[in-house]
Backbone bond lengths (Angstrom), bond angles and torsions (degrees), N, CA, C in turn:
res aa  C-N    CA-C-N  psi(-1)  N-CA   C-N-CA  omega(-1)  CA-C   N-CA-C  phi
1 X - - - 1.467 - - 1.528 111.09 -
2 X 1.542 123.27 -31.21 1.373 104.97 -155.20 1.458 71.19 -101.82
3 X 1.331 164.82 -44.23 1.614 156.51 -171.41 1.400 98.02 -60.47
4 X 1.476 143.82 -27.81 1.631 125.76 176.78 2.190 89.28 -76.81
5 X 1.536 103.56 -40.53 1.267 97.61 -151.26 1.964 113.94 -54.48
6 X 1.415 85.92 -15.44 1.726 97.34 -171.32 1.780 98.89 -108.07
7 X 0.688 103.47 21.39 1.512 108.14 172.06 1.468 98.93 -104.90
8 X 1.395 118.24 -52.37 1.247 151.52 -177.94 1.932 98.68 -48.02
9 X 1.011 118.25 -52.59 1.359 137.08 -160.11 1.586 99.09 -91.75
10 X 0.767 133.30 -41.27 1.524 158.91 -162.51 1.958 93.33 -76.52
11 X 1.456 105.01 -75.46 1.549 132.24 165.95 2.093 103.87 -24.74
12 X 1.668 95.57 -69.83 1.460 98.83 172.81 1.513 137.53 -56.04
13 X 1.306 96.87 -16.37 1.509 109.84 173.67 0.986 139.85 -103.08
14 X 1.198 103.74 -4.61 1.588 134.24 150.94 1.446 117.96 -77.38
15 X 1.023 120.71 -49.24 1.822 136.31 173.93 1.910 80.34 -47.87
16 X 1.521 118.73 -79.39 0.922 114.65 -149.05 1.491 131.66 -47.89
17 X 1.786 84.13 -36.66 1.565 101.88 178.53 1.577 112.54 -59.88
18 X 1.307 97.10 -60.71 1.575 99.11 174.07 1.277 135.24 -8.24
19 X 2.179 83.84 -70.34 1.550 110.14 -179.55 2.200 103.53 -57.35
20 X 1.005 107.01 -25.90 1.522 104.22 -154.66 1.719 85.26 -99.14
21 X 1.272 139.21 -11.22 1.496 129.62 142.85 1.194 124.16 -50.48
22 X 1.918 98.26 -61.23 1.734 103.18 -158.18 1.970 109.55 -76.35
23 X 1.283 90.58 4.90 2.012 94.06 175.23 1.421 125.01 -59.28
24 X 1.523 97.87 -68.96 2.367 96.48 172.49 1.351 93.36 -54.23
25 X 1.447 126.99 -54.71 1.969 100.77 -148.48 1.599 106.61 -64.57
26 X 1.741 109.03 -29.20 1.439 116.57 -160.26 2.137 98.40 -72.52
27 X 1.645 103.81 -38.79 1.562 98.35 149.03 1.517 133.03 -37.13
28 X 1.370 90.37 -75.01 1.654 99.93 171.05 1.202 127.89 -15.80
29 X 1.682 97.99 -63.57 1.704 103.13 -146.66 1.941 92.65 -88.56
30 X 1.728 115.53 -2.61 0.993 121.39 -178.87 1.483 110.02 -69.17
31 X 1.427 98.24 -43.60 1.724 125.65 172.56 1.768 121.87 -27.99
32 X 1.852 76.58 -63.52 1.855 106.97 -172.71 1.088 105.63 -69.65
33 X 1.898 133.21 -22.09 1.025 136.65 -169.35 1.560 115.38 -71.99
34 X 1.420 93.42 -47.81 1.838 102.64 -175.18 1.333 112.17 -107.54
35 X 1.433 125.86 0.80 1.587 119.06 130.67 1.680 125.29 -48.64
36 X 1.390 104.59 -36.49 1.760 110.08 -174.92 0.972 108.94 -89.46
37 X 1.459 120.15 -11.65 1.742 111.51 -174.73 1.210 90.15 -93.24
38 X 1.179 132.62 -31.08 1.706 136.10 -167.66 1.347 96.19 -66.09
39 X 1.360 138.27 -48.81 1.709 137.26 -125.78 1.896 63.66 -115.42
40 X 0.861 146.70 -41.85 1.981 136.72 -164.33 1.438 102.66 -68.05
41 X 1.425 104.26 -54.14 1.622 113.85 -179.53 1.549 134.49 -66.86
42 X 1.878 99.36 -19.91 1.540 99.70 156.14 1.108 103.25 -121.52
43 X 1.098 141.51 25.16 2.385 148.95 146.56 1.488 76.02 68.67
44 X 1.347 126.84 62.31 1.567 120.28 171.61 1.391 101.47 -108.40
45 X 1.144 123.34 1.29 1.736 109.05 -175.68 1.779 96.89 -140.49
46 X 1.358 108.11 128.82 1.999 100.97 168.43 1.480 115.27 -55.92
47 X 1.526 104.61 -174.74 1.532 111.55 -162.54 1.718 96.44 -77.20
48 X 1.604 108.03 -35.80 1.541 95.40 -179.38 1.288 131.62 -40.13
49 X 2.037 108.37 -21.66 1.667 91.03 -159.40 1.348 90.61 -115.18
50 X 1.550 120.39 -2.92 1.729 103.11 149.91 1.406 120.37 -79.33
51 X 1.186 125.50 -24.54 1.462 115.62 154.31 1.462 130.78 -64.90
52 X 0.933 107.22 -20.91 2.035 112.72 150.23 1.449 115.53 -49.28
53 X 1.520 106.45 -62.54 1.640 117.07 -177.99 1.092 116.72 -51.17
54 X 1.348 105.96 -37.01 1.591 113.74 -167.26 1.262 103.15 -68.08
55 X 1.582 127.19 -48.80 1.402 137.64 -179.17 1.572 118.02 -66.58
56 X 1.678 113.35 -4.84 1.511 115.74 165.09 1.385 101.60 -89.76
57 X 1.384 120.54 -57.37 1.187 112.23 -172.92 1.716 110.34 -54.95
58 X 1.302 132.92 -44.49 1.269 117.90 -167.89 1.883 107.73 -69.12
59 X 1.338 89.82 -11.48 1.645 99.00 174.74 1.432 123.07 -39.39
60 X 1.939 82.39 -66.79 1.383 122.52 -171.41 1.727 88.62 -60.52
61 X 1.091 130.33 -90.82 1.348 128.20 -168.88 1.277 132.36 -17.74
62 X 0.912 104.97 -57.50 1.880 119.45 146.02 1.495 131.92 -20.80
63 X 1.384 92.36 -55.65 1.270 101.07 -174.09 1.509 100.54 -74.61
64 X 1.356 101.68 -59.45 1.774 99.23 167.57 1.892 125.55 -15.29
65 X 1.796 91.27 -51.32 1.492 87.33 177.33 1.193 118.55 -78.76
66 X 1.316 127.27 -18.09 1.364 142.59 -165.87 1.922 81.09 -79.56
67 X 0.929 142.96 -69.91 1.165 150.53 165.87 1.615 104.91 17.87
68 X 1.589 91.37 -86.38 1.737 111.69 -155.67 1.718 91.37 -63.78
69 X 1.949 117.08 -51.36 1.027 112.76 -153.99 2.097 105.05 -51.22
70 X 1.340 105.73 -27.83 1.912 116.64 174.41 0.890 112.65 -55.86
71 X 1.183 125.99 -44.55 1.448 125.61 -144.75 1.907 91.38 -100.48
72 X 1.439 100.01 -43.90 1.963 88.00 178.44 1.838 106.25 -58.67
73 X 1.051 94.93 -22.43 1.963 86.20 -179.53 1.403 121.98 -96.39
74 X 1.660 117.42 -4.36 1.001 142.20 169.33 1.367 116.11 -36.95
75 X 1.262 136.57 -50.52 1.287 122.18 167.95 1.781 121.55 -121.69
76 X 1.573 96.69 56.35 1.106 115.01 -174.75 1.472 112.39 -95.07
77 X 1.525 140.86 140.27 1.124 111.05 -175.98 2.072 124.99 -121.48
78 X 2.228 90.68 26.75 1.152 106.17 168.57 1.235 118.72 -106.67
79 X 1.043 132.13 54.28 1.420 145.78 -175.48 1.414 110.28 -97.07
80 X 1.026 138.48 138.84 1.184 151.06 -133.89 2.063 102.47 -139.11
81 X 1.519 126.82 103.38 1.468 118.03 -178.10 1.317 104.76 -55.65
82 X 1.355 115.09 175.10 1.230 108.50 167.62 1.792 94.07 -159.47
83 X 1.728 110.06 152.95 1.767 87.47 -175.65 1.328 106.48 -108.23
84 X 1.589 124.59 142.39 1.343 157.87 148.70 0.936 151.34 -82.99
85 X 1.342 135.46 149.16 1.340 111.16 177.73 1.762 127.43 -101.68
86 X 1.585 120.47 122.86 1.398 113.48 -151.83 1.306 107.82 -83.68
87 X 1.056 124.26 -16.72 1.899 124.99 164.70 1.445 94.49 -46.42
88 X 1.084 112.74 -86.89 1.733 128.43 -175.05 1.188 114.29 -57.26
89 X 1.042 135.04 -8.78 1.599 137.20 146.45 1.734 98.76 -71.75
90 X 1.278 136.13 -63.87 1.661 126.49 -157.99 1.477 83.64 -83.21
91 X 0.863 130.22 -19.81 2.054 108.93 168.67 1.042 104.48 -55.76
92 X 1.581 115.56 -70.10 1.413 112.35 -177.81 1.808 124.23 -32.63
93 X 1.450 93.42 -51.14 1.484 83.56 177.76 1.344 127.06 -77.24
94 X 1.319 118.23 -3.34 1.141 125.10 162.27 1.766 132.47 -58.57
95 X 1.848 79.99 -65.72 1.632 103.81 157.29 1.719 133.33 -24.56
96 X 1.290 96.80 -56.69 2.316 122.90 145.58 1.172 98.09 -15.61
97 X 1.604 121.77 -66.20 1.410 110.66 -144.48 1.687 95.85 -120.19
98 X 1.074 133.12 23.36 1.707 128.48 160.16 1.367 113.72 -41.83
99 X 1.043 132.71 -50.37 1.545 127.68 -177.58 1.697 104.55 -69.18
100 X 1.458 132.25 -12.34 1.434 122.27 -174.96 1.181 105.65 -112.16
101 X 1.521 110.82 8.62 1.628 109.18 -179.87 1.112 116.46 -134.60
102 X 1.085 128.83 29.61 1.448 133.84 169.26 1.597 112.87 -71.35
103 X 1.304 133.73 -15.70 1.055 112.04 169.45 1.811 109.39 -117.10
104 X 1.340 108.14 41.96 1.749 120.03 -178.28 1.491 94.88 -97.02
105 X 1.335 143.26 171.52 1.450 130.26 129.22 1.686 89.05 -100.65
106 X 1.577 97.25 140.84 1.472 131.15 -178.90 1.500 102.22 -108.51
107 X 1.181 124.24 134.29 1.278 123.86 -164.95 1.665 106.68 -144.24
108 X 1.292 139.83 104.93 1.612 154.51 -149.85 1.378 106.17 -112.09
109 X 1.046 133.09 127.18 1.577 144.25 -167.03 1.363 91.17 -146.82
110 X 0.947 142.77 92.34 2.013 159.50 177.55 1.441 110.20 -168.27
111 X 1.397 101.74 142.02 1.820 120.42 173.32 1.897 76.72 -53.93
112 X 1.534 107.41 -178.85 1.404 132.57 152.85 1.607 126.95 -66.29
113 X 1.004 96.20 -47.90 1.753 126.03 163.24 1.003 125.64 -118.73
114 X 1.659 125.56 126.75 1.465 131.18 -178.67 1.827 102.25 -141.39
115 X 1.092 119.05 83.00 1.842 111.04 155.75 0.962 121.56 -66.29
116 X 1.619 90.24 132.75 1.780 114.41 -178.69 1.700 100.94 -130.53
117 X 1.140 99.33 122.23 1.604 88.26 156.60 1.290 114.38 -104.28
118 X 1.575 130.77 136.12 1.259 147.89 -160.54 1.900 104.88 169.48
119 X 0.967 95.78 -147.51 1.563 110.84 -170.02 1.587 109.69 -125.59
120 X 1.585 110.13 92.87 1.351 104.19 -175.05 1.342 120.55 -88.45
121 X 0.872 143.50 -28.28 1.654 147.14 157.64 1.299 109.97 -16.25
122 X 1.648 109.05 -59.87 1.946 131.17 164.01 1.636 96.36 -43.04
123 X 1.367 92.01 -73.54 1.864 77.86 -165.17 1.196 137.57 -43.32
124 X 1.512 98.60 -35.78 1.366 116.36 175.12 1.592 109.28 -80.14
125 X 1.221 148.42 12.93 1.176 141.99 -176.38 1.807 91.14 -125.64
126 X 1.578 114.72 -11.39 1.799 104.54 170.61 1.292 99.21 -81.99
127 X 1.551 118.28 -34.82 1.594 95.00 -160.29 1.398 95.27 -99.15
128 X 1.256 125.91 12.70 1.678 107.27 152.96 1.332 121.51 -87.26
129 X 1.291 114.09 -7.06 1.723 123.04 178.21 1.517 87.84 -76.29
130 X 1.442 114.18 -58.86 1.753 119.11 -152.67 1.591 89.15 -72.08
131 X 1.352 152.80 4.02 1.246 110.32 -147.42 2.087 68.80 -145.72
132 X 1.374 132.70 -3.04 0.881 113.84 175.28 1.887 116.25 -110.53
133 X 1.732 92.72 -0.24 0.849 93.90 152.32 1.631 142.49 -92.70
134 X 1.300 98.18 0.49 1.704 117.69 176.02 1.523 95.99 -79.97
135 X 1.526 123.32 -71.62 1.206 107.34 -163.99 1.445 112.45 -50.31
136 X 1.096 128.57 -23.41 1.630 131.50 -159.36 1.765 99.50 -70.94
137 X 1.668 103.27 -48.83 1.545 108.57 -170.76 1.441 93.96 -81.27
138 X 1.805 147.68 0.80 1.144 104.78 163.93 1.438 111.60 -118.82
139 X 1.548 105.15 16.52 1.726 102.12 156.42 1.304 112.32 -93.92
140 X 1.374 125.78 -27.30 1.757 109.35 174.07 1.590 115.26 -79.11
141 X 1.410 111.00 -13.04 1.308 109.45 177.58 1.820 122.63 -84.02
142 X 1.557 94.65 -11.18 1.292 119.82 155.81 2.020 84.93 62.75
143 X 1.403 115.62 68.24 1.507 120.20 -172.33 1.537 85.49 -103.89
144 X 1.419 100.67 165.21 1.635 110.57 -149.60 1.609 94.33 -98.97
145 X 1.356 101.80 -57.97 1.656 116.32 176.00 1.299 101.60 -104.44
146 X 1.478 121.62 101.82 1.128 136.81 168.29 1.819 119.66 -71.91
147 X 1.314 114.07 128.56 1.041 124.10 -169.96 1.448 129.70 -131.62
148 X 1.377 120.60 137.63 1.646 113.51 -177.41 1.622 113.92 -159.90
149 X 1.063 123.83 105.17 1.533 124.54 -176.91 1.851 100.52 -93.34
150 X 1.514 96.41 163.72 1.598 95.64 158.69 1.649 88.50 -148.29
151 X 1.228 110.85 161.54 1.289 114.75 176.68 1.880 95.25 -150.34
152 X 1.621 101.55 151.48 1.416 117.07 -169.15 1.353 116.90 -116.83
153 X 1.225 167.73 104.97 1.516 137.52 158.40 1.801 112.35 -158.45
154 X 1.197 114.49 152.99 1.272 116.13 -167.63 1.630 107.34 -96.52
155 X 1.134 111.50 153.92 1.744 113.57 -163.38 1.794 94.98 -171.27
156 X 1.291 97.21 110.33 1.540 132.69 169.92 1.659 106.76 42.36
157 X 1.450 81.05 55.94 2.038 102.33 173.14 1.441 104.02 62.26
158 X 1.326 112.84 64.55 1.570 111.92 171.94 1.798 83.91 -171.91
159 X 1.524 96.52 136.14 1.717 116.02 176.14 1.366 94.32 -88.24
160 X 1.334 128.82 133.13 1.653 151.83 144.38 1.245 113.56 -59.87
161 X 1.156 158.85 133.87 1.620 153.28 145.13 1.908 108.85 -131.61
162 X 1.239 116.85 80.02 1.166 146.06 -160.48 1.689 82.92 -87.92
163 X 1.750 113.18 147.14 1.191 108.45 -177.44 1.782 89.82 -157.12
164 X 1.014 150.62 113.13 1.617 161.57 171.15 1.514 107.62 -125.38
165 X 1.627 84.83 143.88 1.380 124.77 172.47 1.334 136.77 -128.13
166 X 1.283 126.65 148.99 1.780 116.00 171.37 1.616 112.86 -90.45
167 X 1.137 121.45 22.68 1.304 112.41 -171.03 1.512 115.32 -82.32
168 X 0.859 123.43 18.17 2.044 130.28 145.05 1.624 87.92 123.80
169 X 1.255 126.71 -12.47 1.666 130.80 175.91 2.097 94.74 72.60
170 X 1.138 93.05 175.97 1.607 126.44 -175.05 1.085 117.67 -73.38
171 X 1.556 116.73 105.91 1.631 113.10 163.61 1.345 131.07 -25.29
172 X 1.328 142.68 130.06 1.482 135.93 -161.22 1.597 86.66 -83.24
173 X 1.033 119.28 -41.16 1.815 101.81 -177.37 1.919 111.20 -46.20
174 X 1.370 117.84 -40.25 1.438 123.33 -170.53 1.222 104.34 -107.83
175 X 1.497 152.14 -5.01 1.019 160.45 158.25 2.121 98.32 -23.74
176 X 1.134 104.73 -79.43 1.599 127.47 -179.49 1.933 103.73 -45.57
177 X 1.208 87.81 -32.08 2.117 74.42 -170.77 1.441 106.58 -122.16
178 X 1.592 130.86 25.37 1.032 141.71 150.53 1.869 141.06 -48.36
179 X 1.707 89.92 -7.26 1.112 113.45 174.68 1.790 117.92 -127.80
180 X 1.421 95.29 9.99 1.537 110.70 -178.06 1.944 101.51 -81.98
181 X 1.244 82.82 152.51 1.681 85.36 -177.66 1.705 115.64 -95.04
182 X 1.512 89.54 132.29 1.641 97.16 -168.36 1.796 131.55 84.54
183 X 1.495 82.86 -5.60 1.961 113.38 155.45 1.631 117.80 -58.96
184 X 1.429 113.92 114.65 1.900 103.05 -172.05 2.018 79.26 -149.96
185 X 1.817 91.04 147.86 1.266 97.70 144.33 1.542 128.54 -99.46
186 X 1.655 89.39 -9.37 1.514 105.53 -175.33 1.411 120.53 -95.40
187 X 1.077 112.85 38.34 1.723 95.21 176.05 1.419 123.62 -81.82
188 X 1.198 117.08 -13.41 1.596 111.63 159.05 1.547 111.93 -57.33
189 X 0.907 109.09 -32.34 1.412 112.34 169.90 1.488 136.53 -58.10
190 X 1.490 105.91 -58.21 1.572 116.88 159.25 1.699 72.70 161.51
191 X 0.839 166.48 -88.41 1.604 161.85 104.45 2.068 94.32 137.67
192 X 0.960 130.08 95.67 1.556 132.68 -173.43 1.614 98.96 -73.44
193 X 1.472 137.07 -58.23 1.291 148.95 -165.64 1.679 99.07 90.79
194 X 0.902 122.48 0.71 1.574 111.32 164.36 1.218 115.62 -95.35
195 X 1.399 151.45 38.35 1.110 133.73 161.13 1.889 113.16 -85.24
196 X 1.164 117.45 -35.67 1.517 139.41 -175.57 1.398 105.78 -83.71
197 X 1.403 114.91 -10.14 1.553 122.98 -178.49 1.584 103.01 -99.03
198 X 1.474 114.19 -34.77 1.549 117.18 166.59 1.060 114.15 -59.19
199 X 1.296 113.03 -63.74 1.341 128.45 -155.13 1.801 97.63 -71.12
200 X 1.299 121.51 -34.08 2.124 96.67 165.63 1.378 104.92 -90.82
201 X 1.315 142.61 -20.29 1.947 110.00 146.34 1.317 98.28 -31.52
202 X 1.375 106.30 -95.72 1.869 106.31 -153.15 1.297 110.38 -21.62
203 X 1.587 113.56 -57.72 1.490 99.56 -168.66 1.493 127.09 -70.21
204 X 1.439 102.44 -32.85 1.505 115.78 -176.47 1.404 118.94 -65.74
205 X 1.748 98.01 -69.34 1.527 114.04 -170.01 1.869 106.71 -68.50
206 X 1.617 102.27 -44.30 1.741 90.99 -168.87 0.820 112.72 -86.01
207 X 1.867 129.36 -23.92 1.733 126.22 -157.89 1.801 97.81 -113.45
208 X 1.606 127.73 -7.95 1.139 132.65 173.57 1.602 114.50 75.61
209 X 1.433 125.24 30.00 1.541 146.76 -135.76 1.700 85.76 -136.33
210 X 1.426 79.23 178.19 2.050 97.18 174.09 1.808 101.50 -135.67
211 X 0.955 85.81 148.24 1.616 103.06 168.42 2.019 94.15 -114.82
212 X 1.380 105.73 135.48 1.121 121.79 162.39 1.499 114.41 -122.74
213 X 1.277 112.50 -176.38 1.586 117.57 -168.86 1.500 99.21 -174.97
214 X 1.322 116.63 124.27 2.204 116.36 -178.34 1.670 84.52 -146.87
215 X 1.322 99.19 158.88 1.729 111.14 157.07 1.374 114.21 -86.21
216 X 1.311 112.98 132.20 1.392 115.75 165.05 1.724 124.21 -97.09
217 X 1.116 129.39 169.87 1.390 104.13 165.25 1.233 164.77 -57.14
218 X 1.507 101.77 -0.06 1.471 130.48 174.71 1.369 122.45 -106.65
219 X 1.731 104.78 -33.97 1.584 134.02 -177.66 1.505 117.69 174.26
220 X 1.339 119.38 -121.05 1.286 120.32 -141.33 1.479 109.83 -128.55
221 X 1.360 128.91 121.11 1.618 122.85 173.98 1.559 104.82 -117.55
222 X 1.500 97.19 144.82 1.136 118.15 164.81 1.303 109.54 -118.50
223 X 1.423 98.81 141.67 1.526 115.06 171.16 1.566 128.73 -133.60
224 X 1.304 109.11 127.32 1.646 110.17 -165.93 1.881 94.60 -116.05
225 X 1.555 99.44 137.26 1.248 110.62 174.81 1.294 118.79 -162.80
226 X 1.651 95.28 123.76 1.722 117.56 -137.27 1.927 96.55 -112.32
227 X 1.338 141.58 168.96 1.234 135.71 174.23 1.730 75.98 -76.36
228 X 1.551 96.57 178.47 1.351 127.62 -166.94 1.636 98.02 -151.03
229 X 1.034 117.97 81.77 1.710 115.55 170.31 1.545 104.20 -118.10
């Protein structure tokens, strides 16, 4: 009973995660949808720039599948590193959210190229937790000059992936259980509290790293720091 029950529990947190992935893109591609029907219905835009759309949305979709296939291997423990490059891995995840950030300034502090061997699929599924939860706190916080840096670099065999915002940062009461599972300020929202609970497994338990989190003076930093061999 208690080995189905954690299978059981295990099962739900995956559903959840999922669901709390497939939300911005499933926005998104909602976005791209009735922009293209708009620009078809008054022939205001050529075929090139619905064939653009088309190539975000199949983006987005993708990633979606790329999604579930992570998360089923997610706490697997025959996984195999492989090396990448983490600039072009956090582009990518950046890339995800271009249509929700056009009015952020995004600001990149990384060489061009950085190899890591580790598990990038993971990485890239933390900084879409960390980075979709920034935009979220600085569109409901309705901040005037929206803001978001990431910065990259390796320092005495350990990768940095530093990520800040101005979005007013974290109540000191919830500061401490922000990484607790099933912790949300958002549940009026649809808000699961497992996204920040995934995202320090990945870093902690599979990549052997820390996820941190402090207020800064504007808002909120996260910091991921992974071995570097």
């Amino acid at each position: 009973m208690l080995l189905q029950q954690c299978r059981m529990a295990s099962m739900g947190e995956m559903i959840d995660s999922i669901a709390h992935q497939w939300k911005q893109p499933l926005m998104s591609i909602n976005a791209i949808l009735l922009t293209m029907d708009r620009a078809i219905e008054l022939k205001s835009k050529p075929d090139v720039y619905l064939e653009e759309k088309m190539d975000e949305v199949i983006s987005l979709t993708t990633h979606m599948s790329q999604t579930i296939e992570d998360f089923r291997s997610l706490f697997k423990i025959d996984k195999e590193k492989h090396m990448f490059d983490v600039t072009a891995s956090l582009m990518y995840a950046f890339n995800l959210f271009a249509s929700s950030t056009t009015d952020i300034e995004i600001v990149f502090d990384m060489r061009k190229k950085m190899l890591h061997r580790g598990y990038e699929n993971e990485l890239i599924q933390v900084i879409i937790i960390l980075l979709s939860n920034a935009i979220e706190a600085l569109n409901t916080r309705d901040i005037a000059n929206k803001y978001l840096s990431i910065t990259c670099h390796i320092k005495r065999n350990f990768l940095h992936i530093t990520m800040e915002d101005n979005a007013g940062g974290i109540k000191k009461e919830n500061i401490d259980k922000i990484f607790d599972p099933y912790f949300t300020t958002k549940s009026n929202t649809g808000g699961s509290g497992l996204g920040l609970y995934i995202a320090k497994i990945i870093i902690e338990q599979n990549m052997k790293g820390k996820l941190h989190v402090s207020n800064i003076a504007k808002g909120t930093k996260f910091e991921i720091v992974i071995p570097h061999i």
